[in-house]
C-alpha positions as CSV (number, residue, x, y, z in Angstrom):
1,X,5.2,-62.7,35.8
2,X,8.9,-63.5,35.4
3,X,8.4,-67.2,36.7
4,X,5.9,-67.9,33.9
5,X,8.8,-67.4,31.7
6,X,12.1,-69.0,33.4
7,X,11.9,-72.0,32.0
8,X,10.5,-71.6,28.3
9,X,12.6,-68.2,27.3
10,X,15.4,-68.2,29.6
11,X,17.2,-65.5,27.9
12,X,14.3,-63.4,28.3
13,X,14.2,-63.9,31.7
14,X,17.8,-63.3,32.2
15,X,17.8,-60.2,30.4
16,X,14.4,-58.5,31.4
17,X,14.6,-59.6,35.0
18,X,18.4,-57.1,35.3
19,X,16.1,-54.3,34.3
20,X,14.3,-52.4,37.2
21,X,11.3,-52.0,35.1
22,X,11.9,-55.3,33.3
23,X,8.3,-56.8,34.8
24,X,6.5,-53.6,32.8
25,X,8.5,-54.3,29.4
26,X,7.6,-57.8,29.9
27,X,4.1,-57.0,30.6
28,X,3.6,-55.5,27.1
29,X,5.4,-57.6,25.5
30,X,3.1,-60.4,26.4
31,X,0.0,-57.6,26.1
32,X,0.8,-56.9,22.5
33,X,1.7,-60.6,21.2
34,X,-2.6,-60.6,22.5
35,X,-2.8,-59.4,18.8
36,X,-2.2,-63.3,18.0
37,X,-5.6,-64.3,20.2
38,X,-7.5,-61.5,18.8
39,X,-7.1,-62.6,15.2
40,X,-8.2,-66.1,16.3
41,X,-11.2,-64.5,17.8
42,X,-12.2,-62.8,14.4
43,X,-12.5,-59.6,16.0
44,X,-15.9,-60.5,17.4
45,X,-16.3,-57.9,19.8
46,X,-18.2,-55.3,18.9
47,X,-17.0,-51.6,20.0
48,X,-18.3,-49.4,17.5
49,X,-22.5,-49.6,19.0
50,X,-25.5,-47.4,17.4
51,X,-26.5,-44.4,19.5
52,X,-29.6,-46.6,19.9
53,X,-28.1,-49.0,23.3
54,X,-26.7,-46.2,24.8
55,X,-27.6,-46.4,28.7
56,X,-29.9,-44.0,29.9
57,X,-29.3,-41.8,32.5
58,X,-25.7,-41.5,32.2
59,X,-24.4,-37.8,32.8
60,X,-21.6,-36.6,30.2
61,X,-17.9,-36.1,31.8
62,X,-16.7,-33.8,28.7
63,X,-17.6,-32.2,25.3
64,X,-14.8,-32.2,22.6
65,X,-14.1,-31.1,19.0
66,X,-11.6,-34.0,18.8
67,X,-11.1,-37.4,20.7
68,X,-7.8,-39.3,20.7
69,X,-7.4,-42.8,21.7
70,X,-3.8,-43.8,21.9
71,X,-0.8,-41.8,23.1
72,X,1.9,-41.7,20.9
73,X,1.5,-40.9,17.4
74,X,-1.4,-39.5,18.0
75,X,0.0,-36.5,20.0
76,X,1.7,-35.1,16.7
77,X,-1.7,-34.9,15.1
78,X,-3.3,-33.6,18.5
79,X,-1.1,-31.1,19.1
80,X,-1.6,-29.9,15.1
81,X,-5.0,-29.4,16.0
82,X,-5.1,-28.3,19.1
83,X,-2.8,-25.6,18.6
84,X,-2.3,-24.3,15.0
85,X,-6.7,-25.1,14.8
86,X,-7.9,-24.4,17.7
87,X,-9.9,-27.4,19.0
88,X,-10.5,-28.4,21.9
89,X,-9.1,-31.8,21.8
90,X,-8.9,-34.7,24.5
91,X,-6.6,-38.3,24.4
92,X,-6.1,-40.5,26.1
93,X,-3.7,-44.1,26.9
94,X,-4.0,-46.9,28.9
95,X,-0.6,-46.7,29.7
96,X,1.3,-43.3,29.9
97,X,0.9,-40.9,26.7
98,X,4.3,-39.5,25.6
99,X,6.2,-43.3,26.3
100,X,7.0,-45.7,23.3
101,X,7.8,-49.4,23.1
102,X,10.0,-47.7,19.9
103,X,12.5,-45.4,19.1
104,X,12.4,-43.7,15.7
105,X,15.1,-42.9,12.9
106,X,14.1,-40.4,10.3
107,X,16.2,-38.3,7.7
108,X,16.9,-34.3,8.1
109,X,14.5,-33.3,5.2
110,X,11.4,-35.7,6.3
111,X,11.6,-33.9,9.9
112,X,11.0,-30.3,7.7
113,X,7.6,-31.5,7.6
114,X,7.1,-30.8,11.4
115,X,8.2,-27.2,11.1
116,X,5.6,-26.9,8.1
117,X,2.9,-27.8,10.5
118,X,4.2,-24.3,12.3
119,X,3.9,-26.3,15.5
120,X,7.2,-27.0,15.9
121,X,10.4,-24.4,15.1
122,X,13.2,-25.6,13.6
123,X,14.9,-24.9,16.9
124,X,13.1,-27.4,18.8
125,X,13.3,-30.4,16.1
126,X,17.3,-29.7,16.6
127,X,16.7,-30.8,20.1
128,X,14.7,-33.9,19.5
129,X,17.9,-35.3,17.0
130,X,20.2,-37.3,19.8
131,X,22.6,-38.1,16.8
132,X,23.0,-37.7,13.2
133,X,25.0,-40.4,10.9
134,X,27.5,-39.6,8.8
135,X,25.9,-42.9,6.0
136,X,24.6,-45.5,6.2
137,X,24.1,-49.4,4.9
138,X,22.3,-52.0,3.0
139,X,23.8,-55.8,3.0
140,X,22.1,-59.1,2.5
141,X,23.7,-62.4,3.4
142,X,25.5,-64.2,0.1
143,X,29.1,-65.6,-0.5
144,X,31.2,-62.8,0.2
145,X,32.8,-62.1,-3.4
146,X,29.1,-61.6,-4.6
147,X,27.6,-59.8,-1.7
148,X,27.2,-55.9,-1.9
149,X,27.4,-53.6,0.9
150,X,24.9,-50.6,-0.7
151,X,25.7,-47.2,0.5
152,X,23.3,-44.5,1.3
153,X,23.1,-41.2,2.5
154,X,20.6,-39.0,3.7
155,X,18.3,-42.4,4.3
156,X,17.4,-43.1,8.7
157,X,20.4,-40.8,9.5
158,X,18.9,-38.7,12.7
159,X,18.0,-40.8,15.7
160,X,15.1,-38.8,17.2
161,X,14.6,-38.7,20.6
162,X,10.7,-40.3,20.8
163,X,9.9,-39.4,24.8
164,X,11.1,-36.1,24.2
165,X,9.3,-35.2,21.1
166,X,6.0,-36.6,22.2
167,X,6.4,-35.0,25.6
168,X,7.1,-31.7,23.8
169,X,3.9,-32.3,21.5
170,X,1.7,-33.3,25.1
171,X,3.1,-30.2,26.3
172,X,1.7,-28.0,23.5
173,X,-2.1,-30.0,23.7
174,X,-2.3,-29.1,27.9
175,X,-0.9,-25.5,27.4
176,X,-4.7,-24.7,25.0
177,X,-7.7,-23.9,27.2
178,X,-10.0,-26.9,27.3
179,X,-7.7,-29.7,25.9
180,X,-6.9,-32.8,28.4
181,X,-5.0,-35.6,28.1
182,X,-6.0,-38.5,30.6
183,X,-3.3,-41.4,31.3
184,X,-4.1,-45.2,32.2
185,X,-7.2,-44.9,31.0
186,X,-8.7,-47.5,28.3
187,X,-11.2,-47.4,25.2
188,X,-13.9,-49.6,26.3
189,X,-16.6,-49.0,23.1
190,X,-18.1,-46.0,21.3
191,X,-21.5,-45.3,20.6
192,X,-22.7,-43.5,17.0
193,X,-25.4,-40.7,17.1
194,X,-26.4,-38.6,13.4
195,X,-24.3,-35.3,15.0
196,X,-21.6,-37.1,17.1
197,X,-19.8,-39.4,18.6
198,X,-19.6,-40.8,22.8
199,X,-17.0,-42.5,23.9
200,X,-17.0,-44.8,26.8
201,X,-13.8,-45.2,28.7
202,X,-12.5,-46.9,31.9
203,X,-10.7,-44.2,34.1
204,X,-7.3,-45.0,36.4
205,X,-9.9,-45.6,39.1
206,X,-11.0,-48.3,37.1
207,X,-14.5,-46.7,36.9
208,X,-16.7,-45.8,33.5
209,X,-16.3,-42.4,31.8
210,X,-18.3,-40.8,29.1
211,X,-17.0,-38.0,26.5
212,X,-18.7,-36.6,23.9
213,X,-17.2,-35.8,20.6
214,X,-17.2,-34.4,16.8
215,X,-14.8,-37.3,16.0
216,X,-12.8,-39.9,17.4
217,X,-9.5,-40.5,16.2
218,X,-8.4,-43.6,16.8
219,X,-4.6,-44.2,17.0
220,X,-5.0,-47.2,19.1
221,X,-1.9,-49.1,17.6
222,X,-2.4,-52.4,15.7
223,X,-4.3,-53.9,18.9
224,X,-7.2,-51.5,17.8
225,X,-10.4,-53.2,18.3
226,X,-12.0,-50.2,15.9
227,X,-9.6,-51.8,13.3
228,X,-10.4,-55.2,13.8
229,X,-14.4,-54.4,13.6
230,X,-14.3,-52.3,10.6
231,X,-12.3,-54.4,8.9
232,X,-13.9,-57.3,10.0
233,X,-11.4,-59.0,12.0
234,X,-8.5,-58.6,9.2
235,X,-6.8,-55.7,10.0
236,X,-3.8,-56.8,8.5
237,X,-2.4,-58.8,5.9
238,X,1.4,-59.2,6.6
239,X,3.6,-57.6,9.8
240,X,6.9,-57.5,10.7
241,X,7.7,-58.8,14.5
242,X,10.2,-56.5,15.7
243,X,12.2,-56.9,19.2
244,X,15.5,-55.1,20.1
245,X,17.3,-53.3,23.1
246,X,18.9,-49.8,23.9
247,X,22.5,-50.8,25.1
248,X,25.6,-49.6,25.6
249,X,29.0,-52.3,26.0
250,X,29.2,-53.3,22.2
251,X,32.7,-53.8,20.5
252,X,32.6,-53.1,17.3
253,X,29.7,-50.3,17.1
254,X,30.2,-47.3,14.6
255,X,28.3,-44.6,16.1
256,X,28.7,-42.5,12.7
257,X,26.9,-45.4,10.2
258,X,23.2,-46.6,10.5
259,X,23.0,-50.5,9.6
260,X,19.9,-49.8,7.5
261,X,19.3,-53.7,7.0
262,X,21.4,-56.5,7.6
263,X,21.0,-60.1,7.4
264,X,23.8,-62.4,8.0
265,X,22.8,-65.9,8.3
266,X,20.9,-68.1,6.2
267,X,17.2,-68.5,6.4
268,X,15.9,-69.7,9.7
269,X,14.1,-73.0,9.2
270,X,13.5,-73.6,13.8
271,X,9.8,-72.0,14.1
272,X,7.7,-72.9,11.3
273,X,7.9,-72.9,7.6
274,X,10.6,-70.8,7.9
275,X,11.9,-66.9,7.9
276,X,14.6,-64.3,7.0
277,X,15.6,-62.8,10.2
278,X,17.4,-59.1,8.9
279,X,18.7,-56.8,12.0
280,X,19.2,-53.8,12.0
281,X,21.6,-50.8,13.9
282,X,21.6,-47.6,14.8
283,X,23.9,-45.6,17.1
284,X,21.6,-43.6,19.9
285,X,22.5,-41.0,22.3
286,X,26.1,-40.9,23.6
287,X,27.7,-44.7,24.1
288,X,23.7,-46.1,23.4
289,X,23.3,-48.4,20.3
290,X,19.6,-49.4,19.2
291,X,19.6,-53.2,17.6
292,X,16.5,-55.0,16.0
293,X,15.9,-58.3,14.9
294,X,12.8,-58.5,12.6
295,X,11.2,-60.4,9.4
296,X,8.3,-60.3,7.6
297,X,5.4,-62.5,7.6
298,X,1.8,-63.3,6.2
299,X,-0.5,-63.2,8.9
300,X,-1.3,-66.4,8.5
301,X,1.7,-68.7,8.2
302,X,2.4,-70.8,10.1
303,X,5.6,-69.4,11.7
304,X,6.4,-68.3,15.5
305,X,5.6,-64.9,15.5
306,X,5.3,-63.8,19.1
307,X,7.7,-61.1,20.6
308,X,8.1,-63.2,23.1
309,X,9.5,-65.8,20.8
310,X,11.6,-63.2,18.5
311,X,13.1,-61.5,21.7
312,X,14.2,-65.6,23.1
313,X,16.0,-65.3,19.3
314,X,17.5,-61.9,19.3
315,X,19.4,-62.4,22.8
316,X,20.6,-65.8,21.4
317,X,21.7,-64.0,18.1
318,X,23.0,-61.0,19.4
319,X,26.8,-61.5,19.9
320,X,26.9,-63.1,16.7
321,X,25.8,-59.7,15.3
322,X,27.5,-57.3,17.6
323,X,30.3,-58.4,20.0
324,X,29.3,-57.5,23.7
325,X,32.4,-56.1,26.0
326,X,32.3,-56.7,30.1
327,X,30.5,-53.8,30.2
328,X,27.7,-54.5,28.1
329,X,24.2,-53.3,29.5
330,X,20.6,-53.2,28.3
331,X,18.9,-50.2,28.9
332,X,15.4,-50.7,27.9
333,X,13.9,-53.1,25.5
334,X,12.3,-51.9,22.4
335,X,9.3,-53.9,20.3
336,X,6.6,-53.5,18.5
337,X,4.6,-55.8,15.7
338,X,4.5,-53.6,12.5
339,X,1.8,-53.6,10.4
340,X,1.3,-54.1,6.5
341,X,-1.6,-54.4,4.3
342,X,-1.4,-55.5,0.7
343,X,-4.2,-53.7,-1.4
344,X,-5.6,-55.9,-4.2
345,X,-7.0,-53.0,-6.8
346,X,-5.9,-49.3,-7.9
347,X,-6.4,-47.5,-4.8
348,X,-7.1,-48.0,-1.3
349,X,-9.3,-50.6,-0.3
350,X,-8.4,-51.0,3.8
351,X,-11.5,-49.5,6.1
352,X,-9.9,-46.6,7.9
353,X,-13.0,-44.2,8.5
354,X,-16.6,-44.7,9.9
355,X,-19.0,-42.5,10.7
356,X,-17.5,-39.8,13.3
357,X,-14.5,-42.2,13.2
358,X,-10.9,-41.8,11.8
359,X,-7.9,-43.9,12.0
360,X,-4.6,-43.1,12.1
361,X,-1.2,-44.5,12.6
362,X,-0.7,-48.6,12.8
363,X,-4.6,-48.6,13.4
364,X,-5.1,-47.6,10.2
365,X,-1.7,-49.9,8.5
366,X,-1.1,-47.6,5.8
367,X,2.5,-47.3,6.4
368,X,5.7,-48.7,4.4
369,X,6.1,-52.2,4.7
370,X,10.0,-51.9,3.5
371,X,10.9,-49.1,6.1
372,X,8.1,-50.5,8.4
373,X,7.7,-47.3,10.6
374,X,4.3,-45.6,11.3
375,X,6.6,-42.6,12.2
376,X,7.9,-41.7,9.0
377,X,4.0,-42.0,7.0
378,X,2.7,-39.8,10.1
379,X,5.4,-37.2,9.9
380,X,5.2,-37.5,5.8
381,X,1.6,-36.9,5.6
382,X,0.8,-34.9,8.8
383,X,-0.2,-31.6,7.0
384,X,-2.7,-33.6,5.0
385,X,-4.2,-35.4,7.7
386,X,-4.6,-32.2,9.7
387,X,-6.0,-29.9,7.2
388,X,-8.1,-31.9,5.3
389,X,-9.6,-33.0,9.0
390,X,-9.9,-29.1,9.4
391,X,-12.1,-28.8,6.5
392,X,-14.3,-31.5,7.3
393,X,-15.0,-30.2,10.5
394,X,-15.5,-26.8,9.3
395,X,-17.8,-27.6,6.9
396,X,-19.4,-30.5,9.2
397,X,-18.7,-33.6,6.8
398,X,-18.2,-36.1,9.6
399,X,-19.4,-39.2,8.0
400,X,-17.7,-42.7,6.6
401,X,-17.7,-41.3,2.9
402,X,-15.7,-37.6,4.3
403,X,-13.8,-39.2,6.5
404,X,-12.4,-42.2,4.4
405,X,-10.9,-39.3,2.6
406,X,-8.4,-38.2,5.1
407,X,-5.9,-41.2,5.3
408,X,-1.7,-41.5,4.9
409,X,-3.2,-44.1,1.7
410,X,-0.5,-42.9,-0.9
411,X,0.3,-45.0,-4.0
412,X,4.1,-45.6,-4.0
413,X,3.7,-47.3,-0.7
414,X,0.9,-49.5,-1.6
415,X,2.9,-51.1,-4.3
416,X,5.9,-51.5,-2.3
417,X,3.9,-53.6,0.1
418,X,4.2,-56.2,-2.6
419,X,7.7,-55.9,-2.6
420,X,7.5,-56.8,1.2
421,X,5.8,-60.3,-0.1
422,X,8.8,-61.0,-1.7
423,X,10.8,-60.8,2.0
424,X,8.5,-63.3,3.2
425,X,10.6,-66.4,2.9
426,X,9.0,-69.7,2.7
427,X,10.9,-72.6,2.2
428,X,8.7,-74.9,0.8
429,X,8.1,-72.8,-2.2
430,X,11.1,-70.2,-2.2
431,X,15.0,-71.9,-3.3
432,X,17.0,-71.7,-0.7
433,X,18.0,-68.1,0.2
434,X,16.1,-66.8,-1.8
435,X,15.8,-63.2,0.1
436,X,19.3,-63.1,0.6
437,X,20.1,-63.6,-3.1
438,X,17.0,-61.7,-4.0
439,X,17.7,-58.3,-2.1
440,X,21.8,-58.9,-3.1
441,X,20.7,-58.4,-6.7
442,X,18.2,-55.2,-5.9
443,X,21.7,-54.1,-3.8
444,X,23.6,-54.6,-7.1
445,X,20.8,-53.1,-9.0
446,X,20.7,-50.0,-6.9
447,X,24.6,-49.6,-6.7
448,X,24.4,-49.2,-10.8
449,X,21.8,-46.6,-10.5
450,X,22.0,-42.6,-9.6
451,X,22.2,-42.4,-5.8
452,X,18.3,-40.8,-6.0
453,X,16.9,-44.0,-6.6
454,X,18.2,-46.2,-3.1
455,X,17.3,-43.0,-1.3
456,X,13.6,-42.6,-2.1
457,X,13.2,-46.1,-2.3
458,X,14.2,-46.3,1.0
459,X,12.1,-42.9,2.1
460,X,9.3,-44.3,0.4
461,X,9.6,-41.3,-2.2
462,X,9.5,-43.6,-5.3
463,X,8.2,-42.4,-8.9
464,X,6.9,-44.7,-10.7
465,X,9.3,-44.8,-13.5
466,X,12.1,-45.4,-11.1
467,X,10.7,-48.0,-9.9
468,X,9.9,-50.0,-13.2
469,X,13.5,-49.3,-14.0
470,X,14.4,-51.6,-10.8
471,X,12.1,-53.9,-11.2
472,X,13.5,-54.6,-15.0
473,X,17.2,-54.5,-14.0
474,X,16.4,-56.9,-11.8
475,X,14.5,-59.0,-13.1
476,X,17.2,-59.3,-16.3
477,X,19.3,-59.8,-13.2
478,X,17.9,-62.5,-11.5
479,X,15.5,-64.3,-13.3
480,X,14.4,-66.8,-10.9
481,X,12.2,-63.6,-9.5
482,X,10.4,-63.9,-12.4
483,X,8.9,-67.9,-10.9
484,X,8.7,-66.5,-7.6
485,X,6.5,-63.8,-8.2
486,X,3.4,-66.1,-9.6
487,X,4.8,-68.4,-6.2
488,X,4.7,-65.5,-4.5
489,X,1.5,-63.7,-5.7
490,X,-0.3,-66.1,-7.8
491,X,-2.4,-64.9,-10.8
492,X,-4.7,-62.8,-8.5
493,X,-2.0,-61.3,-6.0
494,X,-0.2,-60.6,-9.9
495,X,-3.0,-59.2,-11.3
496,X,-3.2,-56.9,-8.2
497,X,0.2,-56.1,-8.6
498,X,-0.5,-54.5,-11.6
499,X,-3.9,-53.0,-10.5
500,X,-1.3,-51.4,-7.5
501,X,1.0,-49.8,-10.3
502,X,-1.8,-48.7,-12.6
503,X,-3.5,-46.7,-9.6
504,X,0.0,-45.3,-8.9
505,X,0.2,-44.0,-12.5
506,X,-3.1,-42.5,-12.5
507,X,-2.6,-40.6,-8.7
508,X,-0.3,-38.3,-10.6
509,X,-3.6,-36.7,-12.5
510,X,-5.9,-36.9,-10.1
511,X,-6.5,-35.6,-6.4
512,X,-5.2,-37.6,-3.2
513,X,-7.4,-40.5,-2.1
């Protein structure tokens, strides 16, 4: 594996091949930048069948309430179920449930919603906190006099241990009679009968397994062929590469401040029409310190967006961003590709649901584009998507039009996804550092304003009025935003814009999508 990449990314190599589990890491690295190949394909194969092809003859291996494809996220909703409901739930992963390519930042008051579940104590979400900062900060790349460092508080301050708090939530789903969770085993297709759901799955021992189920839940991550099927093979309209490490050895880390997002070079004009690479920091446990290097795309520009690519970048980059002592060492990679999708009317319009089917998560790209965390959406909206999946059980509504209901859709987010657009630099069309001088101005803008609105803007906690305030300031501001958003959007990607804030006004008198 390492030899196919000696010679193209030899930073990579260098870097990976010190780990002793660098092959793995590099393994799904190259597995998840797939996602580029499926989108080619058009999502053509099938996974969701009718009940009609199912093979005859074939003996069931389990009966569940619940059926969970992909093992990190959806543990949290798992173990809701499982323990404060009372299914009998199963999941599986084809890698190990419980391990993430990611670690998560959250703030104090967003992890509350755990306890609510009354699934976790307050006790135990202590323990899952390796570090809390003390602030943290915004900064965009202009001419020093004009640039402006935004502080915030209470925004990504509490680095959460991930392995730990999904191995705690596993813990709670194999302590409840009759729930199972099966590792290195993989989703193969599902097959849709009027009462239920089977699921066909290929075992560690490489051989087929069937489950039955009420529903499946599919938390599959953005490689989720359910996703690319329902949505006919357009899951996603934007994402946001992400690569990074867990190291210690840096020079100038300040293990009490989270480097919210950072950029400090001009646009990058090397892998296609061009984009904003913004890092970000954030002190771990003890002497580790997490950095990403990221941007935001359109699925289908024309820029290099492979991990594999971004990670050759980061370890080129790095030392410009933090120094590295003698004793700098990496101690695991971090990645992921985050996804985004920009809804064009007043509520949702992404297919998360089908008949006995649910998705959750990055399947179901519902998350903030800004933040760009499926963590914080999951954890945010958790008590919905458990109880309302309750109910439907309960009361047996387990088809597309029940099911569509239950989704982390909210409002506020889907307009800030077009707020992501305007982080999608394109040189041909965009003046020169034009996110840099852009998101300086919002900095400004924010610095003028009453510490509540960086905070939820950033928590993806927004009102409406709030954010029309911004979007005025900013506009009187910097003008130029003003051309770039009919470059940006175009009189249909404008007109949704304002569809997006019109369904955000109305959400507040009416009942969650």
């Amino acid at each position: 594996m390492f030899d196919r990449i000696k010679t193209s990314h030899p930073l990579v190599y260098r870097y990976f091949s010190e780990l002793e589990d660098g092959e793995k890491h590099l393994r799904r690295v190259i597995e998840l930048d797939r996602y580029w190949e499926h989108l080619q394909k058009g999502g053509s194969k099938e996974v969701i069948l009718p009940g009609s092809s199912f093979p005859d003859g074939i003996t069931l291996d389990g009966e569940y309430d619940i059926f969970y494809v992909g093992g990190t996220l959806g543990l949290l909703h798992a173990a809701v179920m499982a323990e404060r409901y009372g299914y009998k739930v199963m999941l599986i992963d084809r890698h190990v449930s419980g391990k993430s390519t990611r670690d998560w930042n959250i703030s104090r008051s967003e992890l509350d919603k755990l306890e609510e579940t009354g699934v976790f104590s307050a006790e135990e979400i202590e323990t899952f906190i390796v570090r809390r900062y003390r602030t943290g900060w915004v900064e965009f790349y202009v001419e020093e006099q004009r640039r402006k460092k935004l502080y915030m508080d209470d925004v990504l301050d509490c680095a959460v241990d991930t392995d730990q708090l999904l191995s705690a939530a596993k813990q709670k789903i194999l302590a409840k009679d009759g729930c199972a969770v099966a590792d290195q085993s993989t989703f193969r297709c599902c097959y849709q009968f009027p009462d239920h759901i089977v699921i066909e799955v290929e075992g560690a021992d490489g051989e087929p397994l069937f489950f039955k189920a009420r529903v499946l839940v599919d938390v599959m991550g953005i490689l989720s062929p359910i996703a690319m099927q329902l949505n006919k093979g357009r899951p996603q309209t934007h994402v946001c590469p992400t690569v990074g490490t867990v190291a210690s050895g840096f020079r100038d880390a300040d293990y009490d401040v989270g480097e919210i997002l950072a950029s400090t070079e001009h646009a990058d004009t090397s892998a296609g029409s061009s984009r904003q690479l913004i890092w970000e920091g954030f002190p771990g446990s003890g002497k580790e310190y997490i950095t990403y290097l990221f941007f935001y795309d359109a699925i289908d520009s024309d820029n290099d967006k492979s991990l594999l690519g971004l990670f050759e970048t980061y370890f080129q980059k790095l030392p410009d961003y933090k120094a590295l002592s003698d004793d700098f060492q990496i101690h695991r990679p971090v990645f992921g590709i985050i996804p985004a999708y920009s809804h064009r009317g007043f509520t949702r319009e992404r297919e998360v649901a089908d008949d006995h089917i649910l998705l959750f998560g990055d399947a179901a790209s519902l998350g903030s584009p800004l933040t760009f965390c499926g963590f914080g959406s999951m954890v945010r909206n958790l008590a919905h998507l458990t109880g309302a999946l309750d109910r439907a059980l309960a009361a047996g509504s387990l088809l597309r039009a029940d099911l569509e209901k239950i989704s982390a859709y909210e409002p506020n987010v889907a307009s800030m996804a077009n707020l992501m657009k305007y982080m999608c630099y394109d040189a041909r069309t965009d003046a020169p550092d034009f996110v840099n001088e852009l998101m300086n101005e919002v900095m400004i803008v924010l610095d003028g304003l009453p510490q509540r609105y960086r905070q939820t803007m950033f928590r993806d906690e927004m009102r409406l009025d709030d954010f029309v305030t911004v979007l005025l300031k900013v506009a009187w501001r910097y003008p130029k935003v003003l051309k770039a958003t009919y470059d940006k959007l175009g009189v249909g990607g404008s007109v949704s814009f304002i569809s997006n804030l019109a369904g955000w006004a109305l959400s507040a008198t009416k009942s969650r999508i």
